[in-house]
Each structure stands twice: as C-alpha cells, then as structure tokens.
C-alpha positions in Angstrom: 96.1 100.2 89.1 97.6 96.9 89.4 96.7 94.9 85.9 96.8 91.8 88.7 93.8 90.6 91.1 94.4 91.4 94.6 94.4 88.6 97.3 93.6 89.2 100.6 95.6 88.8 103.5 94.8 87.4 107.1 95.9 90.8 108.3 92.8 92.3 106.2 95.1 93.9 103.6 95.2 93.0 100.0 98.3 91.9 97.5 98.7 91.4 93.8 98.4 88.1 92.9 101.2 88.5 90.7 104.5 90.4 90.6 108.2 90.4 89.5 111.1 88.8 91.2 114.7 90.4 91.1 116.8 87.6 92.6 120.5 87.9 90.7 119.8 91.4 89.0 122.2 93.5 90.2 121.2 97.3 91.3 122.4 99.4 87.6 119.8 96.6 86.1 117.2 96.3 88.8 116.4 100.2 88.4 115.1 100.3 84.9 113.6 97.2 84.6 111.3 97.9 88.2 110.3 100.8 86.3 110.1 99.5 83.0 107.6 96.3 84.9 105.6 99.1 87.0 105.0 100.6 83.7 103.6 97.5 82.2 101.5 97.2 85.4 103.4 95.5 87.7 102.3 96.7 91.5 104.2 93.9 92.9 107.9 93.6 93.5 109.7 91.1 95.6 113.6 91.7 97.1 115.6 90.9 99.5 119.1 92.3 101.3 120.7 89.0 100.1 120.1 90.1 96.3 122.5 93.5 97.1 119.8 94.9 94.7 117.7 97.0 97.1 119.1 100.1 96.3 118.2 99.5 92.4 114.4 98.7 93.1 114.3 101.8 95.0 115.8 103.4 92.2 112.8 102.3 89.9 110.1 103.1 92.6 111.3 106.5 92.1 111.6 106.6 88.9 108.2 105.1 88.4 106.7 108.6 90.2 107.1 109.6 86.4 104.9 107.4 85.3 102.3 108.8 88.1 102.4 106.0 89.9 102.7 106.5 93.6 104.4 104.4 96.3 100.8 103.5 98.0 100.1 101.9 94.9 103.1 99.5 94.9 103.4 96.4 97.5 107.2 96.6 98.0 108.6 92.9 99.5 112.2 92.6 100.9 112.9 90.1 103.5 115.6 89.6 106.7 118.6 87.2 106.0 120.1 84.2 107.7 123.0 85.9 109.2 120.6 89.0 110.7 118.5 86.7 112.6 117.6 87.2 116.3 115.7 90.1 117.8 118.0 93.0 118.2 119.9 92.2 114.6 116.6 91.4 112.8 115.6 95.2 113.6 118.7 96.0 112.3 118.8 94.6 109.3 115.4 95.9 108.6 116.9 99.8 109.4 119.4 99.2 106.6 117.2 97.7 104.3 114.9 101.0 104.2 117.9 102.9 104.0 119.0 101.4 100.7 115.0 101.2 99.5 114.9 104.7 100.4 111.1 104.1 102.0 109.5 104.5 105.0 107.9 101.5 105.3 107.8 98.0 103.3 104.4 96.4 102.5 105.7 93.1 103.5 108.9 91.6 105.3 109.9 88.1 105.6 112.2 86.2 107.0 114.2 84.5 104.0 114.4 80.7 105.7 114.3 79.4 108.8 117.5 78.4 109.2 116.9 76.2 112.2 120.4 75.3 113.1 120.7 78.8 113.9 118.2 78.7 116.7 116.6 82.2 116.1 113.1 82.5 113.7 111.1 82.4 116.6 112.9 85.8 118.2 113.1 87.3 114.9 109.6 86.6 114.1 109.0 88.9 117.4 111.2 91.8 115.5 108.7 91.5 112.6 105.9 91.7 115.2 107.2 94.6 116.0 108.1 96.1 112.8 104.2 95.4 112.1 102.9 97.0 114.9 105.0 100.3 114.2 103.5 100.1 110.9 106.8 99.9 109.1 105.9 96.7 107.7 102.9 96.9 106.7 102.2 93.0 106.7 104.7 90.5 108.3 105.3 86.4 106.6 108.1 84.0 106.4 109.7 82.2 103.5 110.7 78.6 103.1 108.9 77.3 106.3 107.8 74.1 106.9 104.8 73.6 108.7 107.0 72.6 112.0 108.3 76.1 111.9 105.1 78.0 111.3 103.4 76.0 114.1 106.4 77.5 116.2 106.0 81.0 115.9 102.3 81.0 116.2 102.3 78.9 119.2 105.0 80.8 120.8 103.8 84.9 119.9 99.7 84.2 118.7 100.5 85.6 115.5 99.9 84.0 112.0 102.9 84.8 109.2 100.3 86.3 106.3 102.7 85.0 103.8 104.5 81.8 103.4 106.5 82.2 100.1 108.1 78.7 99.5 109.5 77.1 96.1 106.3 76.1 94.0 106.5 74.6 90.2 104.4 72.6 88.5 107.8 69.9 88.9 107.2 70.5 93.0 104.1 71.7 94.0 104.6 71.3 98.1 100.6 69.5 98.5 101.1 69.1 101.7 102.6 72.3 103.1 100.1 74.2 101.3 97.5 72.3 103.1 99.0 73.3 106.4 98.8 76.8 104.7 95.3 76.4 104.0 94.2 75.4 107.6 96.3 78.1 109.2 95.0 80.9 106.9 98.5 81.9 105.3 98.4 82.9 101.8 101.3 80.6 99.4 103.6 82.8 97.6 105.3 80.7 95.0 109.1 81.9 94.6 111.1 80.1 91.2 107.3 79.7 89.4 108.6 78.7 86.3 111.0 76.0 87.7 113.9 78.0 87.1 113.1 78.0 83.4 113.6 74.8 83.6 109.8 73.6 82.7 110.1 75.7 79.7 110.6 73.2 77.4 108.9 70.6 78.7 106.9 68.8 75.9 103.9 68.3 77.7 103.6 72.0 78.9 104.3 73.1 75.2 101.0 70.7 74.4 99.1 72.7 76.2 100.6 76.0 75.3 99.6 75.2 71.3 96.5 74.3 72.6 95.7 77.9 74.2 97.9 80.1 72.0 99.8 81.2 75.1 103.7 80.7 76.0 104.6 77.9 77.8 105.4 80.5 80.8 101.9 81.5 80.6 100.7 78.3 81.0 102.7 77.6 83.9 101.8 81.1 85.3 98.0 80.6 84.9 98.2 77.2 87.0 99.5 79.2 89.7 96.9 81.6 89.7 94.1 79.0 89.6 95.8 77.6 92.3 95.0 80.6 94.3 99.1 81.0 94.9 100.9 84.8 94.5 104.1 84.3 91.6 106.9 86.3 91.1 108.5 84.9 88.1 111.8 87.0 87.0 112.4 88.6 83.4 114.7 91.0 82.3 112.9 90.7 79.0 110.2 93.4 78.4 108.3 91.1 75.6 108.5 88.3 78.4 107.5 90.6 81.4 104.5 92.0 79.3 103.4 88.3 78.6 103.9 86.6 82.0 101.4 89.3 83.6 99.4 88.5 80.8 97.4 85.3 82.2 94.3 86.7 83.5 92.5 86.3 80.0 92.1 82.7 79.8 91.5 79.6 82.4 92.5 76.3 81.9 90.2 73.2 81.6 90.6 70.4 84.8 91.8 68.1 82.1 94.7 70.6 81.5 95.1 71.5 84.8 95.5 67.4 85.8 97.7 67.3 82.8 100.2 69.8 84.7 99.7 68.1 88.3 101.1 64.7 86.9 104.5 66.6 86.5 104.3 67.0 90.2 108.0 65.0 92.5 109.8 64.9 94.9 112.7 64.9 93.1 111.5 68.3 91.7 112.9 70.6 94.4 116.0 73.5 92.7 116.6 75.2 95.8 118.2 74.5 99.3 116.2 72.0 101.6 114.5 74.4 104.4 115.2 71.8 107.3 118.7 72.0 106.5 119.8 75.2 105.0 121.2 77.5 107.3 
C-alpha cells in the first residue's frame, strides 16, 4: 500500500502522487536506500539510464520482496536519453535499461528532453508507442517538453504523453506550460521539487513552516500536492525521506498558499533550458 494518493492517468491507470528521485546516487547507494524508502512506503521510484544507477534500484526492488512488497505494487519510472533517440536506438536503449532493472516491464518510460536539435522525439515517441502497446511500458510520457513539442507528437501519432515531468519549484512554477498540460489531459510531474534545496532556507518558507510545525521541505512538498502535481524529491536521509512523504496530514490555507506563489520567476529555472539543451 502506497502511504501516497494515487492520480490517475489519461491511459486509465493510476500513479502515486509522490515518490523518490535517485538522480546522482550511484548504484552501491541507490540499493539500500530504494528499499529502505519502499519500506517507509514509498511505491514510487523515478530513474533513468543517464543516472548509471538502474542496476541499484533494481537491486532494492528485490530486496524490498522481503519486506512483502511485490513488484505490481511499485510504479518503476526510468526514461530514454538524448543520445538513444530515434526509433530503432530508442527500443534499444529501452532493452538495456530492463536488463540492468532486471524487470519485465517499467510502469512508465519517458523520454528525458526533447533535445530538438537532434531532430528525433517525434520517432522516438513512436518507439514508446510501441513499448506501450507490448505492454512493456506500462504507461508512456515525456520530460522537459514545452508545449511546442507535446503538440508535435500528438499531432503527428494521436497519442497524448500521460506524463510531462518538467522542473517545478515554488522559485519556477511553469503557469503556463502546466496550462497547456491541463487542456491536453497530461498529468505534471515536478522533477527538482525542493529547488534543489535551494528554497530550504528561504525565510518566507520557514514562516510558514513555524506556522504548521512542518519542515520547510514539507511545506514546499504540500504545495505541490495541492497543486495536483506528482514530486519526487531526493533524500538519502531516512529521517528526511520519512518526513517528505509525510504531507498528506495537513493542507495549507490560500493565504499560505499565495504566500508561496509570490516566490514564483523567471529567473528561477536550475536546470538546462528544454528549447536548447540537446
């Protein structure tokens, strides 16, 4: 049992609203703490082949069987890379990316960024159609597309990415792509949640955090979730992974929650630029 709500997909299947990211922990770390978080509830877990950390999760999937948890319970993410774009390589990619999870299927694959320089979302998004409809990926999305992209591939193959998962803080909140989300029935998945850590110490965010008795991660966490967007905040701390699933307890007030969208610019972004990064 997943201690996080389940949203529903445009696909018709359901995903934790909330799971942990592994981005930059390496594969003799990544084991114990997947199974340490699937202990503490965690049903969600998000890779990718460009983290070289695949193996490790599937190392604590299988180690979590001790725990009686069982896969069908999990929703296992990993996602295609830049350089493995295009039909034939996509497939490819996804081949090896089992073979180090050690699964038969994935519960979702995305392609990392659209790299458009490269030419080659739209004929990898076909590899993913096809991955879906051999039910090794169970549900198909994209990350880091712009609304340009995703207007692409479902013009050009009728299909609708279930999954856009795109950097999302409180510092850069993305209004307007997660509009286009909205009206094209794609669930936001916010990768980087907590800003990098960087909105940690923010002084209005601690304000608020006194004013609930939460962390200042929680309060961050908890706008996501009443935002309706999926999180994956990282921890390799087990008092901080406990806490940050911890945000289903409390709500905060509009006044609180206008507080936090104030801290929204468009200076706010960490990561690469999608239109660019190839």
């Amino acid at each position: 049992m997943s201690c996080a709500p389940l949203c529903k997909l445009n696909d018709g299947r359901t995903m934790p609203q909330l799971g942990l990211g592994v981005w930059q922990m390496p594969d003799d770390v990544a084991g114990p703490l997947v199974a340490q978080a699937i202990g503490a509830c965690y049903r969600l877990i998000d890779t990718a082949a460009i983290y070289g950390n695949e193996r490790g999760v599937g190392e604590g999937i299988r180690r979590a069987e001790a725990l009686m948890v069982g896969r069908e319970e999990l929703f296992i993410t990993t996602k295609c890379w830049n350089d493995r774009q295009g039909y034939d390589k996509t497939l490819g990619a996804f081949e090896r990316s089992l073979e180090r999870l050690k699964l038969d299927y994935v519960d979702l694959y995305l392609i990392h960024w659209p790299a458009p320089d490269r030419g080659l979302y739209v004929e990898t998004w076909k590899a993913l159609i096809r991955l879906k409809e051999e039910g090794r990926a169970k549900s198909i999305g994209v990350s880091n597309f712009m609304p340009e992209h995703l207007e692409r591939i479902i013009g050009a193959t009728g299909v609708t990415p279930a999954v856009n998962q795109i950097e999302l803080h409180p510092r850069f909140q993305q209004s307007a792509l997660r509009a286009a989300h909205k009206r094209l029935g794609i669930h936001t998945e916010s990768w980087s949640p907590l800003g990098a850590g960087q909105l940690l110490d923010d002084p209005l965010i601690g304000k608020i955090a006194r004013k609930y008795g939460h962390t200042p991660a929680q309060i961050i966490l908890r706008w996501h979730m009443q935002q309706g967007c999926i999180a994956i905040p990282k921890s390799a701390s087990p008092e901080r992974m406990a806490q940050n699933i911890d945000v289903f307890g409390f709500e905060l007030s509009p006044e609180d929650t206008s507080i936090l969208e104030e801290l929204d610019s468009e200076l706010g972004r960490i990561g690469f630029d999608p239109l660019t990064f190839s």
